[in-house]
N, C-alpha and C positions, 0 to 999 in steps of 0.2 A: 750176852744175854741169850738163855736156848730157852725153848719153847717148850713147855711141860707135854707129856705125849699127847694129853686130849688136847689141848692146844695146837698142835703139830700135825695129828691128823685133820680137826677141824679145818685148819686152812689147807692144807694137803684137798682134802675133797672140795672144798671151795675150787680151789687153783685147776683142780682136774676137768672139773663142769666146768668152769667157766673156759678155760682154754676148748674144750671139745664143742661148747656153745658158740665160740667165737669161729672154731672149724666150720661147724656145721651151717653157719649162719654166711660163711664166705663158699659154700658151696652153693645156696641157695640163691648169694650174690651173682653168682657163675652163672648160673642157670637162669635166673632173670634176666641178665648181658648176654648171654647167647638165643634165649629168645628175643630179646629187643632187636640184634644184629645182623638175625637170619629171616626173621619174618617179614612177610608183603605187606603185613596188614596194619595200618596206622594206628588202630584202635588198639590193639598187641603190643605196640610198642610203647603207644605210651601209658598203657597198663603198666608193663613190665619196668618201667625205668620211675613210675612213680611208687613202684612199691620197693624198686630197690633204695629210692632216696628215703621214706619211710620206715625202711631196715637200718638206711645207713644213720640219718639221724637220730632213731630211738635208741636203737640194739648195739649198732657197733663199739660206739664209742667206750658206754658203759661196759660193757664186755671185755674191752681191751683192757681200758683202764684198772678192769675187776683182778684179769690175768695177771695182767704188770705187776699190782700193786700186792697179792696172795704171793707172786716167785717170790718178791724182793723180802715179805717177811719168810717166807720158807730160806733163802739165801740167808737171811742175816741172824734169822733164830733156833736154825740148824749144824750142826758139825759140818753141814755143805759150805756154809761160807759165799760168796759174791764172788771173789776172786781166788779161791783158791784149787777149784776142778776148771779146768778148760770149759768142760762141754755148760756148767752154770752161768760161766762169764760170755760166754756163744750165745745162750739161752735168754741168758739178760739183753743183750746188745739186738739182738736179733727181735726179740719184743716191746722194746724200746723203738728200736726202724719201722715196725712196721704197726706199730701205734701212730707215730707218728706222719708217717705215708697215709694213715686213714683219717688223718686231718687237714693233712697239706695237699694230698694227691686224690685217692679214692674220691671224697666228698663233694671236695670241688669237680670231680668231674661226673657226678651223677648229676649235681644241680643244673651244671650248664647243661647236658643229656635232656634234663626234666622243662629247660627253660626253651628248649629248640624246640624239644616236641610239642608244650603247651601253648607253644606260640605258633604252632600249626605248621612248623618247618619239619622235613624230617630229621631222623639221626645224625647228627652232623658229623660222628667221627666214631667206629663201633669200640677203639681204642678207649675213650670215655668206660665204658660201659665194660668193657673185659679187661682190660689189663691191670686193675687195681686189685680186680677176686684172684685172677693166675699167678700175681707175684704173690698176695697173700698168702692165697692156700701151696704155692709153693715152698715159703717160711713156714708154715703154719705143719708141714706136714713130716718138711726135714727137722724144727724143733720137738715136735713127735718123735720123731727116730732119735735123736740127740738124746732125750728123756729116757725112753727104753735102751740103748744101749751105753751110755754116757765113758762114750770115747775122748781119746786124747789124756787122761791122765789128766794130775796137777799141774798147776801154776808154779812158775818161780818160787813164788809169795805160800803156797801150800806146799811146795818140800822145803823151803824154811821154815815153816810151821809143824813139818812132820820131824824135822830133823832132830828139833828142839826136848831135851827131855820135858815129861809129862810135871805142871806145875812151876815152869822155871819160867819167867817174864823177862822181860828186858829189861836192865836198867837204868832208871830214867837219870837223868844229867841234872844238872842245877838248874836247870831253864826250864825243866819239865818235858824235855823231847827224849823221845829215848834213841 
């Protein structure tokens, strides 16, 4: 099933904000964990880690999930295909991990961050607080580079698919597999 062009760019410009939304908003992440990590001042910190839990619970998730969800129809309703370029099946995988990391890892360590400081403790671990924006925005900047240069060629499964004359299918067996 391919996507009519207005259709294709439609979610094309979705897929683009939303992934440069989901950058910019893990810079911002950055920036609030390294204020919370570097400063004296208790009132700064937990400034800083209650607005990154306020990011992370409104903004992030929606944003990822926006991304994920725009590639996989641009993957499936384009000649690109999900597995048939390297650098799309990279792209998938790699926003898929780090969707996931912002549920299992990122979040749960801003809360606990949120729960230390509101409890009048300080920062318990500045790791909390940065290293779930540094691995992000480190994914987030290589699947950038991936997009604009989309390295590595096809797949297996895309030079059998290239191989194939143009209109010839497979033939399916008695069982219906082909």
């Amino acid at each position: 099933m391919k996507l009519s062009r207005p259709a294709r760019r439609a979610f094309l410009v979705v897929h683009v904000v939303a992934a440069a939304c989901w950058l910019g908003l893990t810079l911002g992440l950055l920036a609030l964990g390294l204020t919370a990590a570097t400063t004296a001042s208790p009132v700064t910190v937990e400034a800083s880690v209650r607005c990154m839990k306020l990011f992370a619970d409104w903004l992030l998730l929606p944003l990822a999930l926006l991304t994920l969800a725009s590639g996989l129809v641009l993957a499936l309703g384009t000649s690109w295909g999900l597995a048939r370029h390297r650098w799309v099946f990279t792209k998938f995988w790699l926003t898929l991990a780090t969707t996931t990391a912002t549920v299992f890892a990122l979040r749960p360590g801003v809360n606990s961050a949120v729960a230390a400081v509101a409890a009048g403790d300080s920062l318990p671990d500045a790791g909390d607080v940065l290293f779930g924006p540094v691995v992000s925005l480190s994914a987030y900047v290589l699947m950038t580079v991936i997009s604009l240069l989309k390295p590595w060629g096809l797949t297996r499964r895309g030079r059998r698919l290239r191989a194939r004359p143009a209109g010839v299918r497979p033939a399916l067996s008695r069982s219906g597999k082909g």
